[in-house]
MARBA-3410 file (N, C-alpha, C, O; in Angstrom, 1 decimal):
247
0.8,-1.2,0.0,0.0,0.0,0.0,0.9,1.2,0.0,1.7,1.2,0.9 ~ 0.9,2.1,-0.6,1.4,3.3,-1.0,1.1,4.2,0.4,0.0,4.1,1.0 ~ 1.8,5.0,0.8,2.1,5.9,1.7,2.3,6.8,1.7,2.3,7.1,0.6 ~ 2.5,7.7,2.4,3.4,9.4,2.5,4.8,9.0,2.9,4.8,7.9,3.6 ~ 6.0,9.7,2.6,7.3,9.0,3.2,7.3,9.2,4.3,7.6,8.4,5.2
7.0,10.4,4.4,6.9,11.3,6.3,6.1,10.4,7.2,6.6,10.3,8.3 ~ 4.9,9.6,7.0,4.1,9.2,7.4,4.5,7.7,8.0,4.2,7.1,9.0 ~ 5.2,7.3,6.7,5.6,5.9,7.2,7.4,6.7,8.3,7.7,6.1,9.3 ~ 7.8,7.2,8.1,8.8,7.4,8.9,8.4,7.8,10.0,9.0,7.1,10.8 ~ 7.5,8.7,10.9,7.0,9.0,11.5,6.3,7.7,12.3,6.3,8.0,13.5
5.8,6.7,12.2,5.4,5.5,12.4,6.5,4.7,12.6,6.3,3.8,13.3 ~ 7.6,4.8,12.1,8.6,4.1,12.4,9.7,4.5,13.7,10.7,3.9,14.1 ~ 9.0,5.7,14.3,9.7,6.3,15.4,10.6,7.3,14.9,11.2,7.9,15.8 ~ 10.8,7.6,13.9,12.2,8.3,13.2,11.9,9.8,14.0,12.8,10.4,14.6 ~ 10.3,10.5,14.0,10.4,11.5,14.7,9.0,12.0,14.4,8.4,11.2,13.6
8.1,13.2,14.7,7.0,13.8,14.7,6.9,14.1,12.9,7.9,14.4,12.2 ~ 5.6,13.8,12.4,5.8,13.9,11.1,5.8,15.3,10.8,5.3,15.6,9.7 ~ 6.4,16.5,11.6,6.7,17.6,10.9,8.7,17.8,10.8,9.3,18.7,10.3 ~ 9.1,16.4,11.7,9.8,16.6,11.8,10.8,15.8,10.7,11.9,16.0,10.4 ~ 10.0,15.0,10.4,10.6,13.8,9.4,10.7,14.3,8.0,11.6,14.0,7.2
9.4,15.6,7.7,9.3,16.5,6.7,11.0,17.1,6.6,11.7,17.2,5.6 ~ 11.2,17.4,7.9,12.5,18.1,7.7,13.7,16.8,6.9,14.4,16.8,5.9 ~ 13.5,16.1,7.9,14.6,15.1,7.6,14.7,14.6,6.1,15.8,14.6,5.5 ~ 13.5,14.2,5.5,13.2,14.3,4.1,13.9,15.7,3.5,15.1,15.6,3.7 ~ 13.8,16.7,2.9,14.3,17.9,3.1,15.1,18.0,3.1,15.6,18.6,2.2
15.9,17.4,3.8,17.8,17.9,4.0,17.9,16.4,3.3,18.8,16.5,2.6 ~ 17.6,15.7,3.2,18.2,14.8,1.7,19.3,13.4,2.9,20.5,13.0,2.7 ~ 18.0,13.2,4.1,18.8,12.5,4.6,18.2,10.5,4.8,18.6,9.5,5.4 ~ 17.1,10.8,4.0,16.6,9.6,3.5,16.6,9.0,1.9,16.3,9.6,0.9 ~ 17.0,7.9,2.0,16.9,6.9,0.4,15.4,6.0,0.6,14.7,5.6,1.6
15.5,5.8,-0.7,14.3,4.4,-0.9,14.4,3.8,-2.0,14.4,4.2,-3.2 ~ 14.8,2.4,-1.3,16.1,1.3,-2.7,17.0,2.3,-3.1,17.0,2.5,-4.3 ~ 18.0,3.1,-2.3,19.0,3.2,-2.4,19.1,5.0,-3.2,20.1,5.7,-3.3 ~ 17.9,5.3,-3.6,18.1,6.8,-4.1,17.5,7.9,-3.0,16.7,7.8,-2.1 ~ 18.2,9.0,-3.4,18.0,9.5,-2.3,16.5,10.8,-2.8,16.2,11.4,-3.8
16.0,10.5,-1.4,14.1,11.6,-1.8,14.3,12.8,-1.1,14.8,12.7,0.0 ~ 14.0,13.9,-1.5,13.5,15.0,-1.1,12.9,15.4,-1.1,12.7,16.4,-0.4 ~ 11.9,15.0,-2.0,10.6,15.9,-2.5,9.3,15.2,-1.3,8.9,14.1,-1.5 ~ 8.9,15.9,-0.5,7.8,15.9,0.6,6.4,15.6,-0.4,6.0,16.2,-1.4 ~ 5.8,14.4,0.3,4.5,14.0,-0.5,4.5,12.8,-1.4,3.5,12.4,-2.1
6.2,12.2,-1.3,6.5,11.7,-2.1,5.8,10.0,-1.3,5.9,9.8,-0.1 ~ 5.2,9.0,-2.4,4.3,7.7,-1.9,5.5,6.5,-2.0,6.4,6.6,-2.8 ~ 5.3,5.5,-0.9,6.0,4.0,-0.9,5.7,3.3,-0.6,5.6,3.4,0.7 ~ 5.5,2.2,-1.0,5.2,1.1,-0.2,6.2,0.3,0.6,6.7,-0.7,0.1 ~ 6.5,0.7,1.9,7.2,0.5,2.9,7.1,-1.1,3.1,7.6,-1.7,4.0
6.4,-1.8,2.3,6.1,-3.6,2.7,7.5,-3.8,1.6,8.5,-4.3,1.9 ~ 7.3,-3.1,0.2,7.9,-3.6,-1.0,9.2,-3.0,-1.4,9.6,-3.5,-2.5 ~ 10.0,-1.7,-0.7,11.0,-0.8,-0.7,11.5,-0.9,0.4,10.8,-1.3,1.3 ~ 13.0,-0.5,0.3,13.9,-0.5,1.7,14.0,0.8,1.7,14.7,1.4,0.8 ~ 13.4,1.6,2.6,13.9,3.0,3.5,15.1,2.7,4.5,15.4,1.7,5.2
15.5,4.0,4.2,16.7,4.0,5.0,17.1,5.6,5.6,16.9,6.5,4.8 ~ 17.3,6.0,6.6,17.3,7.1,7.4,19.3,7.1,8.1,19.9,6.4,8.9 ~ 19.6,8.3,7.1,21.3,8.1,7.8,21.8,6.9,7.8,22.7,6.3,8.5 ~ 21.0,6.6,6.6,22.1,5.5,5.9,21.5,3.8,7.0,22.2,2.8,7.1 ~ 20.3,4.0,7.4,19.9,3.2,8.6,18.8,2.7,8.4,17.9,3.4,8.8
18.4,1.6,8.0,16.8,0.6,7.4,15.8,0.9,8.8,15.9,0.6,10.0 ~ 15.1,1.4,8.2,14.1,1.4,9.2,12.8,0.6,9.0,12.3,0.4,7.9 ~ 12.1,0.3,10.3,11.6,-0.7,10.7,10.4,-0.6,11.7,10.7,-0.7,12.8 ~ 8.8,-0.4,11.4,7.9,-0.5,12.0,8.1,-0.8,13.5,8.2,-1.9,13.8 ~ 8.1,0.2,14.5,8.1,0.0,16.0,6.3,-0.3,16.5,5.3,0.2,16.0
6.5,-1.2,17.6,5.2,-0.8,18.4,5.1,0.3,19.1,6.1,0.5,19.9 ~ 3.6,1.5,19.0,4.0,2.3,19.8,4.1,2.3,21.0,3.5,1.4,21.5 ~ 4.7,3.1,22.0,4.3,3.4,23.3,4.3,4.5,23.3,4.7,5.3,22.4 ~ 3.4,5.0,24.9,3.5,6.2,25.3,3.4,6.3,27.1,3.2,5.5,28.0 ~ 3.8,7.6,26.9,4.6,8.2,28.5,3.6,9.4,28.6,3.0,10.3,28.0
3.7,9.0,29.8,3.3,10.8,30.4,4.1,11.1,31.1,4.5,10.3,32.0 ~ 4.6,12.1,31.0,5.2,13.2,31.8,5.4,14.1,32.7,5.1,15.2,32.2 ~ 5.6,14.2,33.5,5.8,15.4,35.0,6.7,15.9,34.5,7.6,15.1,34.8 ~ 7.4,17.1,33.7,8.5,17.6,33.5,9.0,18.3,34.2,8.3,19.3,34.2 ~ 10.2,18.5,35.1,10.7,19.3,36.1,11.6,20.3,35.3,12.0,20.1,34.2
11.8,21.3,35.9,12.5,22.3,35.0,14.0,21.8,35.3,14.5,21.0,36.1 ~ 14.4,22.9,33.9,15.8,22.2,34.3,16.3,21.5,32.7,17.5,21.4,32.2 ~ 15.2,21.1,32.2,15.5,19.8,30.8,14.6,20.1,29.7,13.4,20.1,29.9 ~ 15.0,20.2,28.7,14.7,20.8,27.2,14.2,19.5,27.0,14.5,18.4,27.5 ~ 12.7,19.8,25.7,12.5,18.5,25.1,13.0,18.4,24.1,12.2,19.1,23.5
13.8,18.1,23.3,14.5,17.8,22.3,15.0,16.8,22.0,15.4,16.2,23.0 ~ 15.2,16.1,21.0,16.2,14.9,21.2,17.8,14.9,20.7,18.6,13.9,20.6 ~ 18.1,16.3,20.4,19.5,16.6,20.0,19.3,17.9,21.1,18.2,18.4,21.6 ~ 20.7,18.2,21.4,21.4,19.3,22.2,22.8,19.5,22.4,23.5,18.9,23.3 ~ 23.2,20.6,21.2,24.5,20.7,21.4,24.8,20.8,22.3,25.8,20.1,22.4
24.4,21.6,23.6,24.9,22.3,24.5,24.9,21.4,25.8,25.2,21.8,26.9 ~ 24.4,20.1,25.4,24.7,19.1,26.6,23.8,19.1,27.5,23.9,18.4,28.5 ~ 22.7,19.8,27.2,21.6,20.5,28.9,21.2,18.9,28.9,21.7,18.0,28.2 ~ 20.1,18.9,30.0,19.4,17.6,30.6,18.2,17.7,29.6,17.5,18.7,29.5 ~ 18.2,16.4,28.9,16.8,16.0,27.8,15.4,15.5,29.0,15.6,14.9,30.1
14.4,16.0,28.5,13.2,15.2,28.6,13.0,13.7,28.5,12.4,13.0,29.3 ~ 13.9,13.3,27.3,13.4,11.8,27.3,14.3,10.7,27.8,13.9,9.6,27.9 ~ 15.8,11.3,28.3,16.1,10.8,29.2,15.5,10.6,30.4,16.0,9.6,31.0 ~ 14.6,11.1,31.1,14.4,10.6,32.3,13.4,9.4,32.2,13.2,8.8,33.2 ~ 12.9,9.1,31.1,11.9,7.6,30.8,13.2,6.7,30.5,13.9,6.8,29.5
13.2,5.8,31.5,14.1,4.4,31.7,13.6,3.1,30.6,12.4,3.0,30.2 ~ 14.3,2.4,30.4,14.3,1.0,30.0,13.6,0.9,28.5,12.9,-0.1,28.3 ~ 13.8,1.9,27.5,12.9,1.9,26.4,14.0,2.2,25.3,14.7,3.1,25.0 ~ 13.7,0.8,24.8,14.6,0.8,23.1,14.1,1.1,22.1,14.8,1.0,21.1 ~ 12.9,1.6,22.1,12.4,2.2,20.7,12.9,4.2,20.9,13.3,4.7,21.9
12.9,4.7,19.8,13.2,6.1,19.5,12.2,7.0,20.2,11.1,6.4,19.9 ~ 12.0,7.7,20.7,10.4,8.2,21.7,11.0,9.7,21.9,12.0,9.9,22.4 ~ 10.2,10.6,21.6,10.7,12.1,21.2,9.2,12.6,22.1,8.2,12.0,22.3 ~ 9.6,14.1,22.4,8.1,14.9,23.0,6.9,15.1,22.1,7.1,14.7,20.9 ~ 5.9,15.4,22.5,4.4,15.9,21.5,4.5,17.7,21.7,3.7,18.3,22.3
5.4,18.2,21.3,5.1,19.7,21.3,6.5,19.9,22.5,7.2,19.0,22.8 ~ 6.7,21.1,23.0,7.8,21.3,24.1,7.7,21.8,25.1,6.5,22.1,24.9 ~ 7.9,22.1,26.4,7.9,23.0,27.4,9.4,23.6,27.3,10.4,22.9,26.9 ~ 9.4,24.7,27.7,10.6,25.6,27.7,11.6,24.9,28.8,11.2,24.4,29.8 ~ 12.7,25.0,28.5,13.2,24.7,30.1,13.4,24.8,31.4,14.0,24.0,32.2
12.5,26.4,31.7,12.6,26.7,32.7,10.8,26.6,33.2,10.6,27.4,34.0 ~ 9.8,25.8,32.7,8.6,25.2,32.6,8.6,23.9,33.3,9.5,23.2,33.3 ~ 7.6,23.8,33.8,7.3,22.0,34.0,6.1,21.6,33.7,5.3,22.4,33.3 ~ 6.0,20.5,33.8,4.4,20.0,33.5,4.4,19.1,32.7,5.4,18.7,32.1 ~ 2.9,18.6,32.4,2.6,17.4,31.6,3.0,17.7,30.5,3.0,18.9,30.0
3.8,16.2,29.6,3.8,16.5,28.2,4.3,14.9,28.2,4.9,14.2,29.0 ~ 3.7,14.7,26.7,4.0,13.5,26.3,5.0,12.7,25.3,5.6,13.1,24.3 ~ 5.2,11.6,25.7,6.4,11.3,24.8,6.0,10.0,24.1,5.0,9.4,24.5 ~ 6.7,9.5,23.1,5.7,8.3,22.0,6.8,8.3,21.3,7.9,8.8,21.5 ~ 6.4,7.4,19.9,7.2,6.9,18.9,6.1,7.3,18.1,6.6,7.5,17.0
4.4,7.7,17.9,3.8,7.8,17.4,3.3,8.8,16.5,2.2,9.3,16.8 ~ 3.7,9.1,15.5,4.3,10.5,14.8,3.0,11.1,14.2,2.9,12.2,13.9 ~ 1.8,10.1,14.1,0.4,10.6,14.1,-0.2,11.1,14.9,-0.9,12.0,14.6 ~ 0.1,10.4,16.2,-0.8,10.7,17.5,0.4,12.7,17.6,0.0,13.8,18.0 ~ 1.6,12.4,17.0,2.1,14.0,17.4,1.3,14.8,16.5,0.8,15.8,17.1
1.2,14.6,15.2,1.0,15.6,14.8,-0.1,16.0,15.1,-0.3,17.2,15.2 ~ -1.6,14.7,15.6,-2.9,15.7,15.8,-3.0,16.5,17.2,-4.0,17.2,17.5 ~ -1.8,16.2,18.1,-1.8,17.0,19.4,-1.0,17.9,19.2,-0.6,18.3,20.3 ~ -0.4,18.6,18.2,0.6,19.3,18.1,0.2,20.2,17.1,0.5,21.4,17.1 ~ -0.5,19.9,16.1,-1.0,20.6,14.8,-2.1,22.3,15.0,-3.2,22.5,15.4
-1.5,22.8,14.7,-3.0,24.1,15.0,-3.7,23.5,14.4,-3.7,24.7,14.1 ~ -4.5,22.8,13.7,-5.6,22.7,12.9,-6.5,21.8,13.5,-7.7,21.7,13.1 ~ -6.1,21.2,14.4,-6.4,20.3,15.7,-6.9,20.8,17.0,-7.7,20.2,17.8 ~ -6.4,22.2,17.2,-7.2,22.8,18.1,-7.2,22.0,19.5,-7.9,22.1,20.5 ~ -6.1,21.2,19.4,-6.1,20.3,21.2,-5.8,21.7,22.5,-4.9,22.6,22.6
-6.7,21.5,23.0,-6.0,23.1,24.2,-5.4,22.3,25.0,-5.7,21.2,25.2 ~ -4.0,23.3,25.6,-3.9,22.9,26.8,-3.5,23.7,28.1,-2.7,24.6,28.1 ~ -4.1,23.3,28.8,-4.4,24.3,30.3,-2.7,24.3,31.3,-2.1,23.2,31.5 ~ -2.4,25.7,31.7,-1.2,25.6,32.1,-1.6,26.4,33.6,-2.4,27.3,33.4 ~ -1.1,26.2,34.9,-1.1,27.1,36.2,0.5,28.0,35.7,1.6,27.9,35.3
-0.3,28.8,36.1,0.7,30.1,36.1,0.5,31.1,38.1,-0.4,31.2,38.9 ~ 1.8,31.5,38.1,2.2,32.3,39.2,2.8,33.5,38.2,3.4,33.2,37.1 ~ 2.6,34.7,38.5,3.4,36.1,38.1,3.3,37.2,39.4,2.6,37.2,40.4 ~ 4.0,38.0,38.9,4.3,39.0,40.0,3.3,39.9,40.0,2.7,40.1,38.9 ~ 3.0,40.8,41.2,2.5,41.7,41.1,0.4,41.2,41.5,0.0,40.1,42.0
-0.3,41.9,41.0,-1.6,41.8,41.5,-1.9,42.0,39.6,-1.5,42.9,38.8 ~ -2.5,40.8,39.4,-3.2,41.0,37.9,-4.7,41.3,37.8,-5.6,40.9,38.4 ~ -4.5,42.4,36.8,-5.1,43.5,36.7,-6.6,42.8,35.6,-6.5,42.0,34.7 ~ -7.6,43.4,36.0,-8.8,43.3,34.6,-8.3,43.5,33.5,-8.1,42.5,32.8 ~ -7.9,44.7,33.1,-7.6,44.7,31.9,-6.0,44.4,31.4,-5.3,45.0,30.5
-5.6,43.4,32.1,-4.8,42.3,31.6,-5.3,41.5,31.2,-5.1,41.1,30.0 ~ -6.1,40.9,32.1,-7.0,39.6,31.6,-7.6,39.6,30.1,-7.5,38.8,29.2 ~ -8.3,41.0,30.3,-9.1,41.5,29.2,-7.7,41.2,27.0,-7.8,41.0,25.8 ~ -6.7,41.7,28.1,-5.8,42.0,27.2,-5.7,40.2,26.4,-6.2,39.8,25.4 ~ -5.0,39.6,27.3,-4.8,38.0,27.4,-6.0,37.5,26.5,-5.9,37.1,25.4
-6.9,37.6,26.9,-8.5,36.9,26.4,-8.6,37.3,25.2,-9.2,36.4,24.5 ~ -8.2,38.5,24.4,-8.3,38.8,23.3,-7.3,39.0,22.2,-7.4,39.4,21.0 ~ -6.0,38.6,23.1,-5.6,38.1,21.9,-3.8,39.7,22.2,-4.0,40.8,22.5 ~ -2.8,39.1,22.0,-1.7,40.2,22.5,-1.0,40.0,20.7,-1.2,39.2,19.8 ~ 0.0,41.4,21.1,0.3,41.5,19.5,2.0,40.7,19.7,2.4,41.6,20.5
3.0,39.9,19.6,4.0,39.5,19.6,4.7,40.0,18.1,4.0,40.3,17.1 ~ 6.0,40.0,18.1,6.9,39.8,17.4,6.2,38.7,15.5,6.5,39.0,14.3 ~ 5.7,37.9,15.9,5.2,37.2,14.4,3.1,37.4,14.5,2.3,36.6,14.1 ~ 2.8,38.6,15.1,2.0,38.6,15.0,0.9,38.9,16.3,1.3,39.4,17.4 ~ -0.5,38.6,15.8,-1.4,38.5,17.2,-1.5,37.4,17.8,-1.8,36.5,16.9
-1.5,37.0,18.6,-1.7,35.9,19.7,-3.3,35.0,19.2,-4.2,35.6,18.6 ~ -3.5,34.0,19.4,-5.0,33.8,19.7,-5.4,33.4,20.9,-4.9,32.6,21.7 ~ -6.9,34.1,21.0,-7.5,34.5,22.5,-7.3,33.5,23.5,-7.8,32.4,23.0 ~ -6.9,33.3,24.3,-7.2,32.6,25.2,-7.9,32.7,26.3,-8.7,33.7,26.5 ~ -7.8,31.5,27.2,-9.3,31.6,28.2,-8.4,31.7,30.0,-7.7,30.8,30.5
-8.7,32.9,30.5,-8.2,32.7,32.2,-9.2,33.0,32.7,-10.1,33.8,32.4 ~ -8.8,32.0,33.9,-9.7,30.9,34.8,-9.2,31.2,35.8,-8.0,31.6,35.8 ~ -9.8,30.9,36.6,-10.0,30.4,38.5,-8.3,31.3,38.7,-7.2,30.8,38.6 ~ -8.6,32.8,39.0,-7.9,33.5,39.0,-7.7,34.2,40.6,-8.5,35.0,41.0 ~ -6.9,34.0,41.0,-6.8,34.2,42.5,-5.4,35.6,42.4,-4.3,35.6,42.0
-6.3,36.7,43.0,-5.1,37.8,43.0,-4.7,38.0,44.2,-5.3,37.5,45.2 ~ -3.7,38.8,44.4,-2.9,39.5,45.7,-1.8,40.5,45.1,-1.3,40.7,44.0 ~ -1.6,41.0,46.3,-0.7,42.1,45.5,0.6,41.9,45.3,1.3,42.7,44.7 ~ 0.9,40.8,45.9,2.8,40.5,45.7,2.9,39.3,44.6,3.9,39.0,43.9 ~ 1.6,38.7,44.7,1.6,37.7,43.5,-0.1,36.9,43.4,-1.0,36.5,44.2
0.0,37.0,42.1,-1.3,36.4,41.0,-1.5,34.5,40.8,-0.5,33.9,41.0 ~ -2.1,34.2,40.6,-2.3,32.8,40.6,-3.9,32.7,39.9,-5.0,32.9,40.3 ~ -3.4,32.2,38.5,-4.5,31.7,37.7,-3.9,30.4,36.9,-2.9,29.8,37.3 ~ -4.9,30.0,35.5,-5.1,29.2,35.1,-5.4,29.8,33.6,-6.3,30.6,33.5 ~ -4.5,29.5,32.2,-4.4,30.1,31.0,-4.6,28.9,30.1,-3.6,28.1,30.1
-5.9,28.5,29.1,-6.3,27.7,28.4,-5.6,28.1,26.8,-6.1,29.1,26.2 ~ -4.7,27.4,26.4,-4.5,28.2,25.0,-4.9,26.5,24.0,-5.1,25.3,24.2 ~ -4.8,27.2,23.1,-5.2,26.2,21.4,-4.1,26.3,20.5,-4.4,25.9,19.4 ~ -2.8,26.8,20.7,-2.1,26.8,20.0,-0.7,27.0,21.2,-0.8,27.2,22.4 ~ 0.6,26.9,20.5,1.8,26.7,21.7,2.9,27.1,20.9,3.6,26.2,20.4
3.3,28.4,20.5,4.2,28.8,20.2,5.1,29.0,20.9,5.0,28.9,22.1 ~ 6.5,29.5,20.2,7.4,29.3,21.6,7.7,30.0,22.7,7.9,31.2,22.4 ~ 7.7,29.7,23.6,7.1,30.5,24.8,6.3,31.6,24.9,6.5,32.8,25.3 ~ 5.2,30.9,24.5,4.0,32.1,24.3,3.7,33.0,25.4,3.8,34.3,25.4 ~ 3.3,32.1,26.5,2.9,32.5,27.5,3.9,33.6,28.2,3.6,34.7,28.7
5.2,33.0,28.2,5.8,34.6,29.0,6.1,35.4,28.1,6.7,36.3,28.7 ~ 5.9,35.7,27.1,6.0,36.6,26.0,4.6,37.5,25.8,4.6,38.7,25.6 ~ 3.4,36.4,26.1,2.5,37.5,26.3,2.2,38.3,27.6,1.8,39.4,27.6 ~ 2.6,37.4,28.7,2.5,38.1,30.4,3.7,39.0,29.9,3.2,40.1,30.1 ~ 4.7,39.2,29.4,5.9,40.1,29.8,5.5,41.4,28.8,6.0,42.5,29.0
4.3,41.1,27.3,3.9,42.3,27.1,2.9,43.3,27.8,2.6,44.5,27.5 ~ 2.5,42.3,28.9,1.6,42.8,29.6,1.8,43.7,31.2,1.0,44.2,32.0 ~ 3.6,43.5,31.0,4.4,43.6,32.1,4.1,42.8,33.4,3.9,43.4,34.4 ~ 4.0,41.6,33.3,4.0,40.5,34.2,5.0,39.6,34.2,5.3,39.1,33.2 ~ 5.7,39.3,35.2,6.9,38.5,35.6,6.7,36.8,35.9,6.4,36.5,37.1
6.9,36.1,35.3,6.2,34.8,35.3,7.5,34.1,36.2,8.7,34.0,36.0 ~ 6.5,33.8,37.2,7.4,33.3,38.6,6.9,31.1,38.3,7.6,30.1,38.5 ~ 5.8,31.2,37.8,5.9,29.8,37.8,5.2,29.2,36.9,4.0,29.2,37.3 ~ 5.2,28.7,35.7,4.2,27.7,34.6,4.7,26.8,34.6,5.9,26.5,34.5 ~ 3.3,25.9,34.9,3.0,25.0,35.2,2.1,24.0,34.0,0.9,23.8,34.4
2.4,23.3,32.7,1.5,22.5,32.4,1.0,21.9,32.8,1.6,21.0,33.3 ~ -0.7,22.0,33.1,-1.6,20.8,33.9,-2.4,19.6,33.2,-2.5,18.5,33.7 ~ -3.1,20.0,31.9,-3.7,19.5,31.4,-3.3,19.7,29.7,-2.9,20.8,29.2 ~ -3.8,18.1,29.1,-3.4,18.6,27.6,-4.9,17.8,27.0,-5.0,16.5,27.0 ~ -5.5,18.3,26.7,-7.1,18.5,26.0,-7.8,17.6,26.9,-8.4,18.3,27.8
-8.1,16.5,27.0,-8.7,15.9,28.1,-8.0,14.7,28.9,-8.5,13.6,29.1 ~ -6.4,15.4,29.3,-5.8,14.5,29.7,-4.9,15.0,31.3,-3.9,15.7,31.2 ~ -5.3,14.7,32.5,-4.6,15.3,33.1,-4.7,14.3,34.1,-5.6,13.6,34.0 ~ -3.4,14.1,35.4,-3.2,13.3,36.3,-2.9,14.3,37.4,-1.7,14.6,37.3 ~ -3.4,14.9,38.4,-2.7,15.5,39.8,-2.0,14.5,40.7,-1.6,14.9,41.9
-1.8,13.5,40.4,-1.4,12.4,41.4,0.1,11.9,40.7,0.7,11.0,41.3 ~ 0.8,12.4,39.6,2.0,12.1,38.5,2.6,13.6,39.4,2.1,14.7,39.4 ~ 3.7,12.9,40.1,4.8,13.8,40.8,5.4,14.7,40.0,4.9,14.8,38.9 ~ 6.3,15.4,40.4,7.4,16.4,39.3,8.3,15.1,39.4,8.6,14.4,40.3 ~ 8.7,15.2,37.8,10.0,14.3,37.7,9.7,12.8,37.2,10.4,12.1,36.5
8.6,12.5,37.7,8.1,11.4,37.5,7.2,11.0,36.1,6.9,12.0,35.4 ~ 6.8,9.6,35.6,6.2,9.3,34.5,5.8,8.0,34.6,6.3,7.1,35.2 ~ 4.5,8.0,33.6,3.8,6.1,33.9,3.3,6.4,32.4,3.2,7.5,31.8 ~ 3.0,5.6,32.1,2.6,4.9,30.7,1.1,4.9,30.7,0.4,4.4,31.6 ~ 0.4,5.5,29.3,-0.5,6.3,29.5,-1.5,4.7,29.1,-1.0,3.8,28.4
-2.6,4.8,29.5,-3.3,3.8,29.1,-4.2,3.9,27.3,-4.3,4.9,26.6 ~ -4.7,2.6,27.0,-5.1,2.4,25.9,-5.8,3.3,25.6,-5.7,3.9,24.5 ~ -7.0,3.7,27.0,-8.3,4.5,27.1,-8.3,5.9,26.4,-8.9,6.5,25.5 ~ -6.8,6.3,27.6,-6.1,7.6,27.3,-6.0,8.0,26.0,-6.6,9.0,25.5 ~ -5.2,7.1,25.3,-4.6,7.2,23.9,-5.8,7.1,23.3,-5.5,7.9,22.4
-7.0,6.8,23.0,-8.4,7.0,22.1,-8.6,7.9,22.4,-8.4,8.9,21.6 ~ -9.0,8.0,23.9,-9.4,9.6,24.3,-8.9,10.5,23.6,-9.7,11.1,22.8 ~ -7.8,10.7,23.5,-6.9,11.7,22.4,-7.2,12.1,21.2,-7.8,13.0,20.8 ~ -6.6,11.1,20.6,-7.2,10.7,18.9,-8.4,11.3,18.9,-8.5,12.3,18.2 ~ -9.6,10.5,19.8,-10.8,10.8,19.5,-11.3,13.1,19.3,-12.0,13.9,18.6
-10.4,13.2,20.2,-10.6,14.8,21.0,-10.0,15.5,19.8,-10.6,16.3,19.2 ~ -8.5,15.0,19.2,-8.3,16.0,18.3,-9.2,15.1,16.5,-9.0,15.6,15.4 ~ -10.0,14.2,16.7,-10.9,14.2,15.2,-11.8,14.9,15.8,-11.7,15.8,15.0 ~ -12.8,15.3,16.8,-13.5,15.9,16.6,-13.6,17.3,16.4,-14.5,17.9,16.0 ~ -12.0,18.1,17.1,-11.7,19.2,17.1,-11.8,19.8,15.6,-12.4,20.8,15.3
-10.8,18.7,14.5,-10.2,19.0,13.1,-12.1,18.7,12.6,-12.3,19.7,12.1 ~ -13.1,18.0,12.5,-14.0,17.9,12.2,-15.3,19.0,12.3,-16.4,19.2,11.7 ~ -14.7,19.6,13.2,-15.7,20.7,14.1,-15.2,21.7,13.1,-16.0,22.0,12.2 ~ -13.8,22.3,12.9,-13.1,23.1,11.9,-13.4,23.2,11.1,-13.7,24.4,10.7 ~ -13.6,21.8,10.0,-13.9,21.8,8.7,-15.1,21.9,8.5,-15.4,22.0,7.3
-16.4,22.2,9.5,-17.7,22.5,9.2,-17.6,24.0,9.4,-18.1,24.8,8.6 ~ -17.3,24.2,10.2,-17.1,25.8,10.3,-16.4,26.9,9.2,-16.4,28.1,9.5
END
């Protein structure tokens, strides 16, 4: 059966299918021996040898992890600079297993890790619409028309923001404590929008990622998400991308 290349490499653990796009791209994949670049390109992975860095690749089963990320560790699976990875701290696993999206390093919280390059792209995709809910601490007493600011949307460097939703918002005057729903995760969105708003972000916190959250998964810690889980997901971002396409 004919394929996307990205699609079968992504499935094969190689990496997130936006990321395999890349790898494709820089001309670091063959099939029977010639080398592909052109994205979109079909194969039948039963009847062709792929090869990735010169390396046959090979249908993994997936797994998946959930995550407590403690600050301190980048998700990435390359780092020149030597910092502490994300996916080092998941033990005893020989398949390739990379993040679903990133938290910054100096962030913690839920995030997931897989071989599953489908299940990344529909949790990771804007067009998917998966929200995910972060606790936040900042400085100072947050103001209404912050909120107001935040909810509709801040202007950044590539643009305007899209609105998000704060919640269960507890003020004081030396420090603020709410809850910030977003649908999309650029890179460090969140303190880029508090810092246009002149807020000092003392603590974010990933809590939930669309209808997936555990308060009982320590910092630092991780367990292996169930069957349920993983539908649940799937299911949450087809109805999201479904809901879109009628709209």
């Amino acid at each position: 059966m004919l394929e996307r290349l990205q699609k079968i490499l992504a499935e094969a653990g190689v990496g997130s299918r936006r990321e395999c796009e890349r790898i494709i791209a820089a001309g670091r994949v063959t099939v029977d021996g010639k080398r592909v670049t052109t994205l979109g390109t079909t194969v039948d992975a039963d009847k062709s040898r792929i090869c990735c860095d010169d390396l046959p690749i090979k249908k993994q089963r997936t797994i998946y992890y959930l995550l407590n990320k403690p600050k301190g560790f980048v998700c990435t699976n390359r780092d020149e600079l030597g910092r502490l990875q994300a996916i080092d701290i998941i033990e005893n696993v020989t398949q390739r297993i990379y993040t679903i999206g990133r938290l910054d390093k100096e962030s913690e919280g839920l995030i997931i890790l897989t071989n599953d390059g489908d299940l990344a792209n529909k949790l990771s995709h804007p067009k998917y619409e998966v929200s995910k809910t972060y606790f936040v601490e900042v400085d100072g007493y947050l103001t209404d028309t912050a909120v107001k600011s935040l909810e509709s949307g801040v202007w950044l460097s590539f643009g305007k923001t899209q609105p998000v939703k704060v919640q269960h918002v507890r003020k004081g005057k030396q420090r603020s404590r709410f809850e910030m729903v977003l649908k999309e995760g650029r890179n460090r969105e969140i303190r880029r929008m508090l810092n246009e708003c002149n807020y000092k972000v003392r603590i974010l916190r990933r809590i939930k990622i669309g209808n997936l959250y555990d308060p009982t998964l320590k910092i630092g810690r991780y367990r292996k998400l169930t069957d349920a889980e993983v539908k649940r997901l799937y299911a949450l971002a087809e109805r999201s991308n479904t809901k879109d396409m009628k709209e």
